[in-house]
N, C-alpha and C positions, 0 to 999 in steps of 0.2 A: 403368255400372260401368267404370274403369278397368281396361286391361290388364293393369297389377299387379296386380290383386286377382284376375283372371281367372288367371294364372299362379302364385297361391299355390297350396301342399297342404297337405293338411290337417295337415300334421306345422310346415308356418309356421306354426299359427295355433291349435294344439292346447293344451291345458294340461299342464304338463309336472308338474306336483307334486299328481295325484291325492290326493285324500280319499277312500279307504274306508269299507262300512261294514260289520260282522259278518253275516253270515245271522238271528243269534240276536238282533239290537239289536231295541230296542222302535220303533213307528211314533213316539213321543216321542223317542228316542235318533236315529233319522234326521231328524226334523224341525229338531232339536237343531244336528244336523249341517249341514243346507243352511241354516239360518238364521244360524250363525256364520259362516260360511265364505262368504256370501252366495255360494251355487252353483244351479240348479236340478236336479241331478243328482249320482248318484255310483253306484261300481260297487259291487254285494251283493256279498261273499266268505265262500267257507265257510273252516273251520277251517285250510285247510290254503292259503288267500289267494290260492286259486284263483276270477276271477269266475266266477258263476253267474247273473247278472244285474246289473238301473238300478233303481236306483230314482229318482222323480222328485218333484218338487213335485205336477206333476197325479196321480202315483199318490197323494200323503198328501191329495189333497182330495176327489178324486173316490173313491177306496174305503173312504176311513175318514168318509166322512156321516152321518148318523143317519138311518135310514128311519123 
């Protein structure tokens, strides 16, 4: 690893134009969301766009399987 990359923060290298998603979206509406936007994450917001949580690609595949 170079020293420049050792001396970034995480605010060099951070995404600066977040993708939201509602509390209330469906697990399709988030899937929706990280598939357009090719992201593997985003922050949950409740109504008042406050986060409250991530959701991520491993959460839509690991809890939404069919036992």
């Amino acid at each position: 690893m170079s020293s420049n990359t050792v001396k970034k923060t995480a605010s060099d290298v951070m995404t600066q134009n977040v993708k939201t998603i509602p509390a209330e979206a469906t697990v399709r509406d988030a899937a929706i969301l990280l598939s357009t936007n090719k992201i593997s994450g985003a922050p949950v917001v409740n109504a008042e766009g406050k986060m409250i949580g991530v959701i991520s690609e491993s959460d839509l595949l690991s809890k939404t399987r069919m036992r």
